[in-house]
N, C-alpha and C positions, 0 to 999 in steps of 0.2 A: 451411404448411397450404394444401389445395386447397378451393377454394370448395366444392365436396361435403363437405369434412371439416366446413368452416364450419357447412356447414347442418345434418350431421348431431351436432354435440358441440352443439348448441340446440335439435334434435329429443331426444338422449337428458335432457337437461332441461327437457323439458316447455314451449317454445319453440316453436311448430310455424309460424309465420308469421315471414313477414323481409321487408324491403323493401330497392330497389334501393340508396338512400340508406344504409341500414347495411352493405352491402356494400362501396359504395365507401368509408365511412370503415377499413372492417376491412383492406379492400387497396387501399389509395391509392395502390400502385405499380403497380394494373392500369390501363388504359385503360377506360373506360365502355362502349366496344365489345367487347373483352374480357371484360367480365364478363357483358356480353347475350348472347355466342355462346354463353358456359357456360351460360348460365341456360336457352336454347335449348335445348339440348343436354339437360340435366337435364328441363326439361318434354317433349320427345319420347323421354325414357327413360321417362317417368311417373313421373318422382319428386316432382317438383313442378308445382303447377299455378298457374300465372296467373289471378286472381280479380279482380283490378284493376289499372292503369296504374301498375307500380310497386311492387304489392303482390305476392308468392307467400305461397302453401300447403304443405309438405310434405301429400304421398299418404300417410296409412295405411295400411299394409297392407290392413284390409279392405276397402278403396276402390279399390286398384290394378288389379283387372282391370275395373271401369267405369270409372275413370278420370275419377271423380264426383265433390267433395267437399262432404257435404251443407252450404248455407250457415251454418247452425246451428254447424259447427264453427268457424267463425272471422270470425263477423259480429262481431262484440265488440271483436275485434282491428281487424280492416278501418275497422269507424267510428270508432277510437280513432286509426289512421291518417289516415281523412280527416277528423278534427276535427268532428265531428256527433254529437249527441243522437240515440236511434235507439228503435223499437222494434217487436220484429213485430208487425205488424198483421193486419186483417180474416181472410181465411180460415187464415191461419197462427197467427195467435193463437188461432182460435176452436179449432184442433186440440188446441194445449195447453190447452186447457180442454175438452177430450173432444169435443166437436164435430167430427169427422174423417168423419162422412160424404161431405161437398161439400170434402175435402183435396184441393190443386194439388199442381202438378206442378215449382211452381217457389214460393220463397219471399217473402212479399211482406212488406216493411219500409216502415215511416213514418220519413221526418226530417225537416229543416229544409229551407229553399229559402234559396241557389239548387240548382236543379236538378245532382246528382251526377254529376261529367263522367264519358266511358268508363265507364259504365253496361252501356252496349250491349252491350258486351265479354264480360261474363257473364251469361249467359240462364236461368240461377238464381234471379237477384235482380231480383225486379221492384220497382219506387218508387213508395213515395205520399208528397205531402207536406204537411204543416201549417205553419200560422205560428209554433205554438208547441209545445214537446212538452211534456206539464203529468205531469211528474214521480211527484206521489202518485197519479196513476193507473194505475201501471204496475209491473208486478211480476219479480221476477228467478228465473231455477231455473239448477242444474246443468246445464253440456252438458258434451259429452265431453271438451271442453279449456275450460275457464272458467265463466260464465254466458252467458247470453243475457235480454235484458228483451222484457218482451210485456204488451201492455195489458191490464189486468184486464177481468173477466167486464162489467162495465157499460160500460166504455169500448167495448171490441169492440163492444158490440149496436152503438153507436152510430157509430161509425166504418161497421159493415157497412151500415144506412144512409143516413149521409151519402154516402159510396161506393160506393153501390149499381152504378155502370155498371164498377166496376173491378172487383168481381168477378161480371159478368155478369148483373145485374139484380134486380129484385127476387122473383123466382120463386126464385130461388138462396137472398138473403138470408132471407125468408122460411124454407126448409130448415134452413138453419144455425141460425136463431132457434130450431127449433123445438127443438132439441137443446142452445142454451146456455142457453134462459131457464131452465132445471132448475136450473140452478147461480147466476143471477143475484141480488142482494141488492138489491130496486127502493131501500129505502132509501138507497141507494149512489146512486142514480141523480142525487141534489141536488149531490154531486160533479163531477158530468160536465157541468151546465149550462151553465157559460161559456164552456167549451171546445168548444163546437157552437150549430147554427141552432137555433131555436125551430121551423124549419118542418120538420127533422128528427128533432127530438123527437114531433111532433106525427105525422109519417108513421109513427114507432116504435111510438106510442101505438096509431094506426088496424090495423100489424100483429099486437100486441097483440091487440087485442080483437076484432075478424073475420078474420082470417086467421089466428089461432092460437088465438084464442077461451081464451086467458088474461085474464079477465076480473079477477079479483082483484089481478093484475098492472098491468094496465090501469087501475086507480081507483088505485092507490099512484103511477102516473106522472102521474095525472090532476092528484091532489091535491099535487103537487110543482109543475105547469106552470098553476095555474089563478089564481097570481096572476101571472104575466107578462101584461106589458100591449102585447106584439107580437104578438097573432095575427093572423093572416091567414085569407083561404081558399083553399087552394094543392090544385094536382093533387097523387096521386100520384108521377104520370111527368109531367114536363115537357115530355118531347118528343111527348106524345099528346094528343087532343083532347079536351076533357072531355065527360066522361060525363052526358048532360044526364038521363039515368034512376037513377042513383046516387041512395042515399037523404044525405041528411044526416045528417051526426053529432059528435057533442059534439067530434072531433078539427077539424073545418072542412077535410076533407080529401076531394075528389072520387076517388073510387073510378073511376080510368077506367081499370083495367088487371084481368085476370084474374089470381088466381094461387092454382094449387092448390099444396099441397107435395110434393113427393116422398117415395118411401112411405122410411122408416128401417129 
């Protein structure tokens, strides 16, 4: 059997990822060089694509003339290879939860630290990372080969911003909000507490209620966050100056940044 036969009798059964490590137990009478020329060989036919240091893809057919393989198809697998908790995040998650206005171009996942070696490698997948990935907040769907997990509607608001510079600011985040709070359960929101700042709760609260002017939204997160005994009075933006004309408001959150939203 030739390494092409290999990859394709676990493509016809629904198999579509392999790594180098199963390849050499499968032909341990090849040389490890040997099997990169073929592997070579196969990725500039477009049969398979290289996704990580070690990991391949088979191309599906629909995919072979871009020569693209959306992350979604084998993110599941990939993190199960490099041993990591995972989940899409911010503006990818906010997609699958109908939110596709402000959609990238490239896929963004949460996991563990340390930081994901040969990342770089693939410009698909962009990294955020947490101390911890907190499990009941995150939910699973069908993708075209397995599942894929992605933070529920309240986790996302807050993920979008705690990391508000990762996806391009809060002019952005704002957009996004304005399209997921339709679906959010503020209820839900006493879930997501420990798992973030209080001073990011508190920015969410202030987008909330003048920037989106979901005001009834605004007093359910209020009245979840009003016996915490951490507040502070914190910018917006951190890297801006505070807005010494900014009115005050029950968030303790200096409004030093403009932001209108983009129309939907």
């Amino acid at each position: 059997m030739t390494i092409y036969e290999w990859i394709k009798n676990r493509e016809i059964r629904g198999r579509v990822t392999f790594s180098v490590e199963e390849l050499k137990q499968s032909f341990n009478e090849k040389t490890y060089k040997t099997i990169q020329s073929e592997l070579t060989r196969l990725v500039k036919k477009g049969y398979v694509s290289s996704v990580y240091r070690g990991f391949y893809v088979v191309v599906p057919v629909q995919y072979q003339l871009k020569g693209i393989v959306p992350p979604t198809y084998y993110i599941d697998k990939l993190m199960q290879y490099v041993g990591k908790p995972y989940y899409l995040s911010l503006l990818s998650a906010a997609a699958m939860h109908g939110a596709s206005h402000q959609a990238v171009m490239v896929t963004q996942v949460t996991t563990i630290a340390p930081r994901i070696k040969y990342s770089s490698k693939n410009p698909y997948l962009n990294w955020n990372y947490r101390k911890q990935i907190p499990e009941e907040l995150l939910l699973t769907k069908n993708a075209e080969m397995g599942v894929v997990r992605y933070s529920n509607q309240e986790f996302t608001a807050v993920d979008l911003v705690q990391f508000a510079d990762h996806v391009g600011g809060y002019q952005r985040v704002a957009t996004v909000l304005a399209e997921l709070v339709e679906v959010m359960d503020m209820e839900k929101m006493a879930d997501v507490v420990s798992y973030t700042t209080i001073a990011t709760l508190q920015r969410l609260g202030y987008l909330l209620e003048y920037v989106l002017e979901e005001k009834e939204k605004a007093d359910s997160l209020f009245e979840i966050l009003k016996e915490q005994k951490q507040w502070n009075s914190i910018l917006l933006r951190n890297d801006r100056p505070r807005n010494e004309l900014a009115q005050s408001n029950r968030w303790h959150v200096n409004g030093n940044v403009e932001i209108e939203i983009d129309e939907l």
